[in-house]
N, CA, C and O atoms as CSV, one atom per row, in Angstrom:
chain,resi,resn,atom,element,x,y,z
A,1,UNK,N,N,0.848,-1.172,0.000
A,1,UNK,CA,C,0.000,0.000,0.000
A,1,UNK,C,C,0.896,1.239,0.000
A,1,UNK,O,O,2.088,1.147,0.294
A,2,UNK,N,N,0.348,2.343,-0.315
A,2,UNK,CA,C,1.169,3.481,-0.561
A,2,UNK,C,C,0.623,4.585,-0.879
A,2,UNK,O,O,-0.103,4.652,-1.871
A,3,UNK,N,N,0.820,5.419,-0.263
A,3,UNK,CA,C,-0.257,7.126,0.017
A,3,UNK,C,C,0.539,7.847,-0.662
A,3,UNK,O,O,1.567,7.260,-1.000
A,4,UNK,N,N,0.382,9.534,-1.178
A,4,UNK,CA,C,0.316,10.893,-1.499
A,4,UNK,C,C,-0.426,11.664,-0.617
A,4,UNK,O,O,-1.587,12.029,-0.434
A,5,UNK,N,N,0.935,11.797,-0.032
A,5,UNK,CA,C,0.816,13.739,1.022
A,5,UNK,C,C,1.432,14.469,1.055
A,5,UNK,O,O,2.643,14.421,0.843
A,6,UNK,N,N,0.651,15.569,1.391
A,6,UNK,CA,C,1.086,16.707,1.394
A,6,UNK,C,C,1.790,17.083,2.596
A,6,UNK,O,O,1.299,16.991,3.721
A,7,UNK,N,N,3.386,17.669,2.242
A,7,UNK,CA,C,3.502,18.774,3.556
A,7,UNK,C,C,4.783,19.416,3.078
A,7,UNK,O,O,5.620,18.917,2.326
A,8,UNK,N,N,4.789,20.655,3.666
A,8,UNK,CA,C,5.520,21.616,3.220
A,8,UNK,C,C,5.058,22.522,1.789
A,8,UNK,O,O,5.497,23.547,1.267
A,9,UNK,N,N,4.082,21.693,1.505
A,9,UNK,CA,C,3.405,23.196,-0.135
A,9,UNK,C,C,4.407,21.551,-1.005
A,9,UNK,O,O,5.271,21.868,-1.823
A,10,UNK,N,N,4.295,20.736,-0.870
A,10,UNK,CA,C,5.036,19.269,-2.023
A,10,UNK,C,C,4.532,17.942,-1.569
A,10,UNK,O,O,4.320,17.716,-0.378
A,11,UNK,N,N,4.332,17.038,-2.536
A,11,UNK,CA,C,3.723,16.007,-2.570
A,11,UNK,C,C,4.945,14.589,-2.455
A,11,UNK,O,O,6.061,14.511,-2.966
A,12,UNK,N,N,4.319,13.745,-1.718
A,12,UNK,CA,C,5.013,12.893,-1.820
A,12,UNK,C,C,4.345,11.667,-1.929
A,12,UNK,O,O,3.153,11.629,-1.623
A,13,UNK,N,N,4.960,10.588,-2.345
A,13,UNK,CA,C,4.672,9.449,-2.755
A,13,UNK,C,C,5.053,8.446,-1.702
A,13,UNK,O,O,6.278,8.329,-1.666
A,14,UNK,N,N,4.470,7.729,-0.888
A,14,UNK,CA,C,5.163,7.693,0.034
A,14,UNK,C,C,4.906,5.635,0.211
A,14,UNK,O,O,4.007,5.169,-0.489
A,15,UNK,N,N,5.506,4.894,0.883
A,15,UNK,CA,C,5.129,3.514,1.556
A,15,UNK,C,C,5.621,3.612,2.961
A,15,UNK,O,O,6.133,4.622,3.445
A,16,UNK,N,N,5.390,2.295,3.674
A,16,UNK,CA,C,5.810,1.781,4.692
A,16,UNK,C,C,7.363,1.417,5.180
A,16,UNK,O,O,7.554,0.201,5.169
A,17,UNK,N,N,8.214,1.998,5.494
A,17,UNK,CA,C,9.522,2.094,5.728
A,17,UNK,C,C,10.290,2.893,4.639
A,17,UNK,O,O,11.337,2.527,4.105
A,18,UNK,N,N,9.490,4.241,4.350
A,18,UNK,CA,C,10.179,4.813,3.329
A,18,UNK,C,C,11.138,6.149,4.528
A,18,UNK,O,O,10.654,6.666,5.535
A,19,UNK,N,N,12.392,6.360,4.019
A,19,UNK,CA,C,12.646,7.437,4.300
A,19,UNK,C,C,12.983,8.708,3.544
A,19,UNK,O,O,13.863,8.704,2.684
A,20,UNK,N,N,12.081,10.125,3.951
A,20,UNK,CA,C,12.133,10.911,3.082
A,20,UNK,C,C,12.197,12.117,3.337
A,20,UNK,O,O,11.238,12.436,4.040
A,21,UNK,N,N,13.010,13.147,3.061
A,21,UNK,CA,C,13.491,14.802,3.274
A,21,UNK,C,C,12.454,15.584,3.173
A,21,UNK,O,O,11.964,15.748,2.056
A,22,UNK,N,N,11.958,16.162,4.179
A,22,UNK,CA,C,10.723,17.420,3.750
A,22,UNK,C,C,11.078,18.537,4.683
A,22,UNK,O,O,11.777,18.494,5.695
A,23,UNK,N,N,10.449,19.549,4.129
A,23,UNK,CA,C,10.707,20.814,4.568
A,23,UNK,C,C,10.831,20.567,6.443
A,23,UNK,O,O,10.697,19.410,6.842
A,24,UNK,N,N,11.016,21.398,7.216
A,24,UNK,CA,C,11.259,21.416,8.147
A,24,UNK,C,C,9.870,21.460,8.910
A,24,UNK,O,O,8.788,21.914,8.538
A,25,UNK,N,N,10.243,20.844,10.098
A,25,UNK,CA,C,8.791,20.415,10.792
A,25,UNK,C,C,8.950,20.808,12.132
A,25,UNK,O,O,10.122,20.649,12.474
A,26,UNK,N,N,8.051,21.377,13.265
A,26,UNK,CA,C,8.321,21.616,14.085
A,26,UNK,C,C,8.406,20.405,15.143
A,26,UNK,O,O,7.539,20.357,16.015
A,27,UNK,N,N,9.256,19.581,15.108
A,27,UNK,CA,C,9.198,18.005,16.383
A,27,UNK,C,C,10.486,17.642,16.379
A,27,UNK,O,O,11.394,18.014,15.636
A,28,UNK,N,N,10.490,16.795,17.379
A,28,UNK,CA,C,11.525,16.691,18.016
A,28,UNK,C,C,11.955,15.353,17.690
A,28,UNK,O,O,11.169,14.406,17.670
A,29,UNK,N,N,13.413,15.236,17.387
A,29,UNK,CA,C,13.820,13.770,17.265
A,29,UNK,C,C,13.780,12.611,18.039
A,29,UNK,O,O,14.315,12.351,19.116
A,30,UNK,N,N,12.977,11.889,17.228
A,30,UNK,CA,C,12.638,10.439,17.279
A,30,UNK,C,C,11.471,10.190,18.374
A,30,UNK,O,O,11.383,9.529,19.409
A,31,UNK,N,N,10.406,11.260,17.451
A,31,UNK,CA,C,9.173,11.028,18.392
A,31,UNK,C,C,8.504,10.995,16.955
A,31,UNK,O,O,9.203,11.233,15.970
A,32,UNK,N,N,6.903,10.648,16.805
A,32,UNK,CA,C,6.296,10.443,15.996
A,32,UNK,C,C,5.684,11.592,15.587
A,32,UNK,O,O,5.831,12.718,16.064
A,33,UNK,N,N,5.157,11.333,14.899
A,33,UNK,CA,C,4.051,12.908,14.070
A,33,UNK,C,C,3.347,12.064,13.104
A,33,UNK,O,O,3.665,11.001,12.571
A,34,UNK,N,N,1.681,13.257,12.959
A,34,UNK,CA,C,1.223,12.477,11.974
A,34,UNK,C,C,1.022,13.581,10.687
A,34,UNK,O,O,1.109,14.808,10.716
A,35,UNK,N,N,0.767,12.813,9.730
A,35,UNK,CA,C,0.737,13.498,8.352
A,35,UNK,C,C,-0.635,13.271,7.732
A,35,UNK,O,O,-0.886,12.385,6.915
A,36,UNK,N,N,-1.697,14.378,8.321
A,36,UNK,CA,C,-3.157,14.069,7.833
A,36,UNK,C,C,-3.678,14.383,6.803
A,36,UNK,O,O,-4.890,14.174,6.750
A,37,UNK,N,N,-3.004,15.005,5.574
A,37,UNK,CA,C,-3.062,15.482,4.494
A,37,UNK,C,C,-3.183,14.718,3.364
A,37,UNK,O,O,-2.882,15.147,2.250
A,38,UNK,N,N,-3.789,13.128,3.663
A,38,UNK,CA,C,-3.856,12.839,1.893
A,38,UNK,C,C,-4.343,12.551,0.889
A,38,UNK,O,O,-5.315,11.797,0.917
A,39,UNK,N,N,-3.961,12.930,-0.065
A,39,UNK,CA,C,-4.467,12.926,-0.735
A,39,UNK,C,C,-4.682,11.774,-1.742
A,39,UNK,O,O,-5.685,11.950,-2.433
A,40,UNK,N,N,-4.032,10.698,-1.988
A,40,UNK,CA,C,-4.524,9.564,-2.684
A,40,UNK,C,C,-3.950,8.233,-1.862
A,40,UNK,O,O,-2.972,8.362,-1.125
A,41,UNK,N,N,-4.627,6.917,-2.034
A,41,UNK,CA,C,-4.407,5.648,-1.252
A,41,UNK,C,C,-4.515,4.650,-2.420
A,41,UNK,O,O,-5.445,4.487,-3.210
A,42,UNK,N,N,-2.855,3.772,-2.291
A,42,UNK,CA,C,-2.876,2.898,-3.273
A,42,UNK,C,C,-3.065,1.340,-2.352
A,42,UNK,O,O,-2.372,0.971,-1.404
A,43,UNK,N,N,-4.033,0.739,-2.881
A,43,UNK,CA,C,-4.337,-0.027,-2.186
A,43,UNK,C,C,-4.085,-1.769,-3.184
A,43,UNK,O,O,-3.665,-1.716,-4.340
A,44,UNK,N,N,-4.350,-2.894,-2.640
A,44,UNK,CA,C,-4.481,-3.992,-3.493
A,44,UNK,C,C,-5.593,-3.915,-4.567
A,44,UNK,O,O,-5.344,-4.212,-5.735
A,45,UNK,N,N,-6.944,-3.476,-4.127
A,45,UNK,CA,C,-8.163,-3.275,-5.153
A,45,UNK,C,C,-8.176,-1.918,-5.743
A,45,UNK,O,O,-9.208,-1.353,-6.103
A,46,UNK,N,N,-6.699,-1.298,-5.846
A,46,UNK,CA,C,-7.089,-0.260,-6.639
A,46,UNK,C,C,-6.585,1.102,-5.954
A,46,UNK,O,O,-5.943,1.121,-4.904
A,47,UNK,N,N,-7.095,2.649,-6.950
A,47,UNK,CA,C,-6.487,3.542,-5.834
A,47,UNK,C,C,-7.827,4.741,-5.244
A,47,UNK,O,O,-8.674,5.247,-5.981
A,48,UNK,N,N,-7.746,4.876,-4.365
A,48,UNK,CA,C,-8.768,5.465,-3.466
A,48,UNK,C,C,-8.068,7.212,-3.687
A,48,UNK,O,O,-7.086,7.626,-3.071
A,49,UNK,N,N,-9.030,8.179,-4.917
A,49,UNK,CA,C,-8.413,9.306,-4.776
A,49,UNK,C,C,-9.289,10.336,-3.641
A,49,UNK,O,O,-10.267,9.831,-3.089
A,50,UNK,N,N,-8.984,11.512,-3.373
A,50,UNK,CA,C,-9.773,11.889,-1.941
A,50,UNK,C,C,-10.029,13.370,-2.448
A,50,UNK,O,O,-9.177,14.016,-3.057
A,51,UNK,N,N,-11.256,13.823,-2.141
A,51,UNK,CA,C,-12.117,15.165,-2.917
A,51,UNK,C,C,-11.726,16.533,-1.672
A,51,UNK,O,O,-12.629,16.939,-0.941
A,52,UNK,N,N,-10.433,17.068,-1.589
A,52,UNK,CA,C,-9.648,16.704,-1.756
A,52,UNK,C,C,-8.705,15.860,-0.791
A,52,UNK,O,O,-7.637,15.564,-1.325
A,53,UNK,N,N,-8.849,15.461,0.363
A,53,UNK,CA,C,-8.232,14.673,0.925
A,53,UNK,C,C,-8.948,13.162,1.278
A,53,UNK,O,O,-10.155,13.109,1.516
A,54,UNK,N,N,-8.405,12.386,1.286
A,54,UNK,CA,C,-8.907,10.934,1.709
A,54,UNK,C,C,-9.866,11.043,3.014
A,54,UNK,O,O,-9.217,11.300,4.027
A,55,UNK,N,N,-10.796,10.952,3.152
A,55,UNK,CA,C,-11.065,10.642,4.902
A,55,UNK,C,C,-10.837,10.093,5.735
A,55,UNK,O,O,-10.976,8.907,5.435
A,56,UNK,N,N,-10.451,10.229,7.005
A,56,UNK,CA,C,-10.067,8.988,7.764
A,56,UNK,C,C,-8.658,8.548,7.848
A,56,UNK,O,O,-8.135,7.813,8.686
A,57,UNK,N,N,-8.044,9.254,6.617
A,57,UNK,CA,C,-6.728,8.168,6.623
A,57,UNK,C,C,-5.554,9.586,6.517
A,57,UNK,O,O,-5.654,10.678,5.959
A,58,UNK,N,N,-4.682,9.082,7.167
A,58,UNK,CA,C,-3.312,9.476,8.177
A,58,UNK,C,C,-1.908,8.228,7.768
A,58,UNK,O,O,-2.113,7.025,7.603
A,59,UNK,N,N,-0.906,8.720,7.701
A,59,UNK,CA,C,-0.117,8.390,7.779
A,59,UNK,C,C,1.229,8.937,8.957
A,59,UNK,O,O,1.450,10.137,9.118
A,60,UNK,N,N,1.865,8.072,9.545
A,60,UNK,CA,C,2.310,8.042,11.091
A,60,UNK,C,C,3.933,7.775,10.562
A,60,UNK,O,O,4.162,6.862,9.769
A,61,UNK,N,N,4.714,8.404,10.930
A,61,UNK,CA,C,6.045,8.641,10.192
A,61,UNK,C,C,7.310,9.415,11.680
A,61,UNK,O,O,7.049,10.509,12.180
A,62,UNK,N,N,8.154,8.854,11.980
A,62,UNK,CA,C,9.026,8.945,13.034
A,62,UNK,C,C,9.946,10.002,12.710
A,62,UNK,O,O,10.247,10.025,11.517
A,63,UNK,N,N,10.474,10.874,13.424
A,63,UNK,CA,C,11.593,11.612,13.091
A,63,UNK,C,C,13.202,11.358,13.072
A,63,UNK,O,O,13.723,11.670,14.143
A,64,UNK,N,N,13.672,11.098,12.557
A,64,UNK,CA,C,14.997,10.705,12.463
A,64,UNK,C,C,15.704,11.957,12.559
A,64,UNK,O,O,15.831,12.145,13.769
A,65,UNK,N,N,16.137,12.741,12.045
A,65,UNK,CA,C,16.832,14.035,12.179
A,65,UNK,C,C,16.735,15.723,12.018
A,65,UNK,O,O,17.247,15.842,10.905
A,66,UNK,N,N,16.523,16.570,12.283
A,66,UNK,CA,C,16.716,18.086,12.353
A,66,UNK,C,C,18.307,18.022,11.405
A,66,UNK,O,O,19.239,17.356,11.855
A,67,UNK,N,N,18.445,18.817,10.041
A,67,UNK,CA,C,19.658,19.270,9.826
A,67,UNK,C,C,18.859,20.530,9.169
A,67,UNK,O,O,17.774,21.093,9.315
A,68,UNK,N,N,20.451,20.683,8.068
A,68,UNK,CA,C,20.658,21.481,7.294
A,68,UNK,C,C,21.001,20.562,5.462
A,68,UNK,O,O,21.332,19.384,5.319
A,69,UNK,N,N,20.770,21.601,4.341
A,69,UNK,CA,C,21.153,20.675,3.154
A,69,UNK,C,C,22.496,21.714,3.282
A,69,UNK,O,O,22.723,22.613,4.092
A,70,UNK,N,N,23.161,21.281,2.313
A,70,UNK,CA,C,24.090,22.060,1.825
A,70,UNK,C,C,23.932,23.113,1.417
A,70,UNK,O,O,22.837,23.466,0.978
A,71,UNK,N,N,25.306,24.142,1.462
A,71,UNK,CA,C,25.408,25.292,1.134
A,71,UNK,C,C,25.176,25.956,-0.548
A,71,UNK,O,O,25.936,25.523,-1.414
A,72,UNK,N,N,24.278,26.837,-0.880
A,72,UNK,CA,C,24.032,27.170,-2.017
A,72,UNK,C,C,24.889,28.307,-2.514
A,72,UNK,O,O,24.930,29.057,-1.538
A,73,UNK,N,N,25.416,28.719,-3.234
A,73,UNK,CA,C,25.576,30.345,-3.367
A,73,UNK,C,C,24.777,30.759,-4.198
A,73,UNK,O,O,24.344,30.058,-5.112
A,74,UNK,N,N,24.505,31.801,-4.030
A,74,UNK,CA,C,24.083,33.012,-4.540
A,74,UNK,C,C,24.814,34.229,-5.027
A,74,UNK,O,O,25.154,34.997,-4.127
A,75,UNK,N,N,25.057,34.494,-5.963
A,75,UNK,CA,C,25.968,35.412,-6.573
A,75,UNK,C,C,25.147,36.182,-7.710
A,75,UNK,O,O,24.521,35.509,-8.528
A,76,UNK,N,N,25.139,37.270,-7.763
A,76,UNK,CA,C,24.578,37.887,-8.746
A,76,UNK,C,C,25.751,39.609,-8.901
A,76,UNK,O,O,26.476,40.141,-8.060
A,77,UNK,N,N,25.513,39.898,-9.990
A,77,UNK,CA,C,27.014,40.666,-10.897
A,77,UNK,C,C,26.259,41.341,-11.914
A,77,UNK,O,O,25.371,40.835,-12.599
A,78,UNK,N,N,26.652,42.451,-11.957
A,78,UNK,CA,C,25.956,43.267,-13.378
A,78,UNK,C,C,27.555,43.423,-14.018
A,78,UNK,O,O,28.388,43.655,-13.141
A,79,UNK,N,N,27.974,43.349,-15.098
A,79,UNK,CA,C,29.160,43.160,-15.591
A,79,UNK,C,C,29.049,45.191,-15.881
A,79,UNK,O,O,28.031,45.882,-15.835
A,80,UNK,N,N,30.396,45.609,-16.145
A,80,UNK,CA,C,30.934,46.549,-16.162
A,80,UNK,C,C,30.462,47.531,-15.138
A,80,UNK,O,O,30.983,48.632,-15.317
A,81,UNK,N,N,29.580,47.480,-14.043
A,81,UNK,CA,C,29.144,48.064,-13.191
A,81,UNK,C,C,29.783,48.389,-11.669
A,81,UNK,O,O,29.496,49.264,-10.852
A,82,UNK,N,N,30.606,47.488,-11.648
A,82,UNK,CA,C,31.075,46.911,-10.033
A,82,UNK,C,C,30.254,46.432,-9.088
A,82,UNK,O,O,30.388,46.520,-7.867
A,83,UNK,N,N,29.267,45.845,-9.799
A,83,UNK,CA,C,28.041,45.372,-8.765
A,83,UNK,C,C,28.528,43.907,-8.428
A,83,UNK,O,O,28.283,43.116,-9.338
A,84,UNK,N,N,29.004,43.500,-7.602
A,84,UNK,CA,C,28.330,41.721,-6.941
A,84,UNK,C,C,28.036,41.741,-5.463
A,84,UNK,O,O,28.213,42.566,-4.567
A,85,UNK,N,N,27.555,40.611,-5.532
A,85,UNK,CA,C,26.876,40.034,-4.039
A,85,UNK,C,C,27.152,38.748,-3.991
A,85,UNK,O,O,27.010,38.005,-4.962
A,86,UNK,N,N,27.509,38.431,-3.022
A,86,UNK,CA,C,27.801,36.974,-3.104
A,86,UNK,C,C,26.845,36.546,-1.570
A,86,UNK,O,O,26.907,37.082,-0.464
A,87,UNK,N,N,26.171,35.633,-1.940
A,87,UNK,CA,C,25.434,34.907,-0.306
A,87,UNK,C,C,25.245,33.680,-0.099
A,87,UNK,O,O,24.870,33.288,-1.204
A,88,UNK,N,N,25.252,33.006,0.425
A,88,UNK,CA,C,25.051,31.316,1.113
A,88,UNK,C,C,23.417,30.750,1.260
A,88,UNK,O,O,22.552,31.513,1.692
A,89,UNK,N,N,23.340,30.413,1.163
A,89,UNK,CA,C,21.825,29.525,1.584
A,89,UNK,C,C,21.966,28.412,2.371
A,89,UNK,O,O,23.099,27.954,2.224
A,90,UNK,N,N,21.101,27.586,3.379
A,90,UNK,CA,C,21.408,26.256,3.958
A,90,UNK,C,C,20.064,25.767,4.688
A,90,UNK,O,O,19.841,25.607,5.888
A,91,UNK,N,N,19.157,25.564,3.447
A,91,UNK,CA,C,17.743,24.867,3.526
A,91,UNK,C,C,17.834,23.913,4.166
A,91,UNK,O,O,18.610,22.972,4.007
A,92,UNK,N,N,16.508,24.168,5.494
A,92,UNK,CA,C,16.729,23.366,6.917
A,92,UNK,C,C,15.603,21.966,6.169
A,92,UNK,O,O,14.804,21.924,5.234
A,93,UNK,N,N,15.965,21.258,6.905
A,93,UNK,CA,C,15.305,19.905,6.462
A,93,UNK,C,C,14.440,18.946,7.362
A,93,UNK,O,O,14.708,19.524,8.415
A,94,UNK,N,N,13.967,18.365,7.585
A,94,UNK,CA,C,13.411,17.316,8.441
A,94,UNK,C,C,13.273,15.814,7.973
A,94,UNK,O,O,12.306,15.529,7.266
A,95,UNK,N,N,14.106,14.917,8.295
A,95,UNK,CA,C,14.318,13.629,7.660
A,95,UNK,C,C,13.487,12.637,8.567
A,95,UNK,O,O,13.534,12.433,9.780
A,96,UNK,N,N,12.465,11.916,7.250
A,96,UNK,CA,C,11.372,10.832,8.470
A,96,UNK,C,C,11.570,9.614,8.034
A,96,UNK,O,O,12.236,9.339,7.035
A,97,UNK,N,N,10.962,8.760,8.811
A,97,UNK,CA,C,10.883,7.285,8.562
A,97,UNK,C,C,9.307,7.393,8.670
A,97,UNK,O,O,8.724,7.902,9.628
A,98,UNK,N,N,8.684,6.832,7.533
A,98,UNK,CA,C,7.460,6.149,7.264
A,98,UNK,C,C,7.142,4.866,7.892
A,98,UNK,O,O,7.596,3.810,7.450
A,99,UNK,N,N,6.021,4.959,9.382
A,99,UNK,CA,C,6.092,3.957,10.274
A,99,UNK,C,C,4.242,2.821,9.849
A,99,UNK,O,O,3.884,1.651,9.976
A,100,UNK,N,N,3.686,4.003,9.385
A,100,UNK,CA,C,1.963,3.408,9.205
A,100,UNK,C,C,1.580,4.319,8.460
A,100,UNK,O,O,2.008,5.470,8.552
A,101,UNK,N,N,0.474,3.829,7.372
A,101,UNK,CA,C,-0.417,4.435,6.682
A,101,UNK,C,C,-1.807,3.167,7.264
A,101,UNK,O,O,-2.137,2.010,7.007
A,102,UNK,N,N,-2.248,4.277,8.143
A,102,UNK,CA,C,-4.200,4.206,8.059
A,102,UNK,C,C,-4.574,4.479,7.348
A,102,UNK,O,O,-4.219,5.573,6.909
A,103,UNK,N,N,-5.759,3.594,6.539
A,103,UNK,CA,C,-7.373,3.734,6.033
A,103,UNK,C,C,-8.288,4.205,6.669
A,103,UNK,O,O,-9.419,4.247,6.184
């Protein structure tokens, strides 16, 4: 079996022992959270889509870590001007383990 939810404003595709990077979440490592947002259920008889979310059904997913991704730059330059900027980025992350998907 295998759900589509939402979190962070992105969709994911998700199963049972999946682990997967989403925007940052407010919880604490290696406690549970649930993800009540979904929107489709792939099941053995087929897939259950939800007007717009499924009813009833939740998926239950553990926290494994709080980081950071890597560093981006940002640089932008108008040529013959003396203009640059140079800046860093370091998009915070929240890494889960997929523990249950309820019907």
């Amino acid at each position: 079996m295998y759900a589509v939810v939402v979190t962070g404003g992105k969709q994911y595709r998700v199963q049972e022992g999946d682990v997967i990077y989403v925007e940052k979440l407010e919880a604490d490592v290696e406690t549970s959270i649930e993800l009540g947002d979904v929107l489709a259920l792939g099941k053995e008889d087929g897939l259950v889509v939800g007007t717009p979310v499924v009813e009833g059904a939740k998926v239950i997913a553990k926290v494994l870590e709080q980081g950071k991704a890597k560093k981006v730059i940002v640089f932008k330059y108008k040529r013959k001007k003396d203009y640059r900027r140079k800046q860093g980025h370091r998009q915070p992350f929240t890494k889960l383990q997929i523990e249950k998907i309820e019907a």
